[in-house]
N, C-alpha and C positions, 0 to 999 in steps of 0.2 A: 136240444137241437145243436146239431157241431156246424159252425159256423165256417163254412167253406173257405180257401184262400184263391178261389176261381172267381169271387166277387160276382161282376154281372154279367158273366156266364154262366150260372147256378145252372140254369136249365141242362144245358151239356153235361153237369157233372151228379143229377139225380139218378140215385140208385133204382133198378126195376124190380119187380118180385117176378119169379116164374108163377107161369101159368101148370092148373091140373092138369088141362087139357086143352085143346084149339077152340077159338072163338072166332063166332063168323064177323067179317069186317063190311064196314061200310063202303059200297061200291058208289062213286061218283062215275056217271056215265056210262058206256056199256062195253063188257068185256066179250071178245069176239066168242062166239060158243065153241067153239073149234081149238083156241088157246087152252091146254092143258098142261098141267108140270107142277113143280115143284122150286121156292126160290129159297136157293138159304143164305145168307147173310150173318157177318159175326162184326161185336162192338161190344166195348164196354157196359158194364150193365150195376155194377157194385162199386161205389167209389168210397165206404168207410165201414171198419168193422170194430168191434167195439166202439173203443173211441179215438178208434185211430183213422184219418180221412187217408187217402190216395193224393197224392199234387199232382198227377200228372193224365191228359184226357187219356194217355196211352197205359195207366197204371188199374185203371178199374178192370173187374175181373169179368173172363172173359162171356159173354151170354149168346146164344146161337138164338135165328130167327126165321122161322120158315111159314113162308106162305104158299099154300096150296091153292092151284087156280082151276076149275072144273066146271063146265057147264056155264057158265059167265057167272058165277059165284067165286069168293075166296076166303079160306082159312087161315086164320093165323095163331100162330103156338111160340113159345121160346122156353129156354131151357139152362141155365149154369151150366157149363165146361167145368167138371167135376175134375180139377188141377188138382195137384199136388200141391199150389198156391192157393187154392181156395179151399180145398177140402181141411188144410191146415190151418190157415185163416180162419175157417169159422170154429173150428173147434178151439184154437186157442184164445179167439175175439179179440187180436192182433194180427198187423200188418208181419208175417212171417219168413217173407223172402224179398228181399229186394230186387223193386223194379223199375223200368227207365226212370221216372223221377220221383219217385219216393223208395228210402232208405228204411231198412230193417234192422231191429235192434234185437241184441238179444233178449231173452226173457228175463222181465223186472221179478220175476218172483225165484230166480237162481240166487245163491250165492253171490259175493262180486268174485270168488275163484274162478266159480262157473263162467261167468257172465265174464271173463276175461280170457278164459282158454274156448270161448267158442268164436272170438274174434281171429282164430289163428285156425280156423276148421278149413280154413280154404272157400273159395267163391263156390255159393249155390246160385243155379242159375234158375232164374224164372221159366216155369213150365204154361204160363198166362197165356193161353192162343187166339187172342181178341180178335187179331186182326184178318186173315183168312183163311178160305176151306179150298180144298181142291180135292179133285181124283187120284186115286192111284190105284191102278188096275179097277178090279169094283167096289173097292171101299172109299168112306171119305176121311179127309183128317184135317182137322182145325192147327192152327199155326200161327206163330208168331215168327221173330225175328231169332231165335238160340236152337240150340240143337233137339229141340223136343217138339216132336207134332205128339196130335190126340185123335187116333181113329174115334168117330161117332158113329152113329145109329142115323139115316139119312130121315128113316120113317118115324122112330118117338123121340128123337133130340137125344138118347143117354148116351153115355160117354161109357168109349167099349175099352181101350187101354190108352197108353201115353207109350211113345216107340221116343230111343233114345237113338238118333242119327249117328253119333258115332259108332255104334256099334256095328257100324257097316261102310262108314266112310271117312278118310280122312278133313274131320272138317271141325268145327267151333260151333259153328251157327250158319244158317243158309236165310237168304233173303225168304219175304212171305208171298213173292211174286214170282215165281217159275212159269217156264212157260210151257204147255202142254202141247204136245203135237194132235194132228185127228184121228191118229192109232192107241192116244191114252201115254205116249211116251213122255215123261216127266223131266225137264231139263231147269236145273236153278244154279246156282252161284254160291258158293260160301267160302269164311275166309278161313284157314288153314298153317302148321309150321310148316314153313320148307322146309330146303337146303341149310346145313347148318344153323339151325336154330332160328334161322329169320324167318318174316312173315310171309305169305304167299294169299294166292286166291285160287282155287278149285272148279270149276266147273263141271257136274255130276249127273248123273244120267238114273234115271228109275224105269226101267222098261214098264210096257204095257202089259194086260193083264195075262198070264201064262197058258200057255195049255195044259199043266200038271195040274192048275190051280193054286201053285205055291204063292208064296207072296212075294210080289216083285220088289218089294224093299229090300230084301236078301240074296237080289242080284244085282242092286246099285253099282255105281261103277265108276270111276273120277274120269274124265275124258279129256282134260288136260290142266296145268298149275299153270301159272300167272305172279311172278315173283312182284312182292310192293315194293315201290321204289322206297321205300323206309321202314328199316330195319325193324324198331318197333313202334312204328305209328301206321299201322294200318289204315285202308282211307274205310268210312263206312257205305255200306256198300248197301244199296236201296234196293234198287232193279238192275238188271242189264237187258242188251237187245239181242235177237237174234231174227237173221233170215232164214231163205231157203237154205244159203250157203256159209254165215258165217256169225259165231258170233260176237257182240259187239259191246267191249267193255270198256266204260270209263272210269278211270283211278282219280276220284275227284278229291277236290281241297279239305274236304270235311273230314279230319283223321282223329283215330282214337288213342290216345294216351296210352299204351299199353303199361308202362313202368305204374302211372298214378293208379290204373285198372287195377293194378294186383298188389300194389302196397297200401293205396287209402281204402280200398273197400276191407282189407283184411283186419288194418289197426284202426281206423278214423271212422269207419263205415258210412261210405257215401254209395250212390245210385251210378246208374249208367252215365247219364246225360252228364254229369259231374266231368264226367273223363273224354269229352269231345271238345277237342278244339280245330283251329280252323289257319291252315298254310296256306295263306292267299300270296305267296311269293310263286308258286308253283305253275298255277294256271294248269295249261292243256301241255302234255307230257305224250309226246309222241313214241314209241315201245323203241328201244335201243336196240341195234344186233344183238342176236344171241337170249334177247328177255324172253322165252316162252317163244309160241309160234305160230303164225297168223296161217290158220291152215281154215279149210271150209269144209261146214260140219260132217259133210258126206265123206270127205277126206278121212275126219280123225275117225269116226264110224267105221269105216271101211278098214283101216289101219286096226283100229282093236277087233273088229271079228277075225282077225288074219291070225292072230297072236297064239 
């Protein structure tokens, strides 16, 4: 038994097994006959492999959860997010890619050459999409906080590919909270280099679903940058707001080390959480002339279909 470092919070950090197949649940009270659908939900589900535990509740690996509601009956099934972080995970029966708070080592059964020149391979970033699922066009895809969602199977939980955001947008990572319009139109935030090598913030567009039927990830589209007021200490960036007309982003105190990001994880091997610290000198930072441009969305919309 590996004795957890979550203490008496054990409960939060037990690991689940996937199910064969869906098991009917216990219904307290009475579910309308008329309520039909489908709920899916994603959360930590693996917190140690071999005998290596997870520290962190946001490091277990990702497990999808769906309940199907019909006739005032419900099913429930769940399934592993077949990551590149877990599918490596289990075969190696080591923690294999560092994630928010726990640190990956190289392989003990290398060389120490090996095991020295793979501290210099550069940042792998966690492909772990725990935290949510949304729409894009008609498919779904699981998601975390880096530049990797995981389209799924809405109907047997498997996991269809892993899509690499950069490959269509200027960006790092995008928040796991976008916000959808009622046409399917995908709008989130991620943060990005600018101008001359500083840091910026992006704000990205995923249209809804096509009429070719192509995928609307491959017409994504940055709809406008947002330069940080520090150079390289990016603030992190959770959620942002948006209305009918504008949207609405705050550059909070919570910033990330970018210098410590890409020297300690490279030589020292440390986690995310390692590399956040906190400029409480800053407060609320009202956008200066000239920082980017407070325009409302139908504006910037309007301006890129003209182009």
């Amino acid at each position: 038994i590996i004795e957890h470092p979550a203490g008496g919070y054990k409960k939060l950090f037990e690991t689940c097994e996937e199910l064969n197949e869906p098991i009917s649940a216990v219904v307290v009270g009475v579910i309308p006959a008329w309520l039909s659908g489908s709920l899916l939900r994603l959360g930590p589900g693996m917190f140690e492999v071999g005998a290596e535990p997870f520290y962190h509740l946001f490091d277990g690996q990702a497990l999808m959860h769906k309940f199907d509601l019909k006739n005032g009956h419900v099913t429930y099934h769940r399934k592993f997010i077949k990551t590149d972080a877990y599918v490596r995970a289990m075969t190696e029966k080591r923690v294999v890619i560092t994630e928010f708070g726990t640190a990956a080592y190289p392989d003990p059964c290398k060389n120490i050459f090996s095991r020295f020149f793979t501290y210099f391979k550069g940042i792998e970033v966690t492909d772990n999409c725990l935290v949510n699922v949304y729409p894009v066009g008609e498919d779904f895809y699981a998601c975390t906080e880096t530049n990797y969602i995981t389209k799924v199977d809405p109907d047997t939980l498997e996991t269809v590919k892993r899509v690499d955001l950069c490959d269509y947008l200027s960006i790092n990572g995008v928040t796991a909270h976008p916000h959808i319009e009622s046409d399917g139109t995908v709008y989130n935030i991620g943060n990005c280099f600018g101008k001359n090598m500083s840091l910026a913030y992006n704000i990205v567009k995923i249209p809804s679903t096509q009429k070719d039927k192509s995928d609307p990830i491959a017409k994504s589209e940055v709809l406008v940058q947002l330069p940080s007021s520090e150079r390289f200490k990016p603030s992190y960036v959770h959620s942002f707001g948006m209305t009918e007309n504008y949207f609405v982003f705050v550059e909070t105190p919570v910033k990330i080390n970018l210098l410590k990001f890409l020297t300690a994880w490279s030589i020292w091997g440390t986690n995310y959480m390692d590399c956040f610290q906190s400029n409480e000198t800053i407060g609320f930072r009202p956008k200066q002339p000239g920082e980017g441009r407070n325009e409302p969305v139908s504006d910037l919309i309007s301006q890129l279909s003209t182009r």
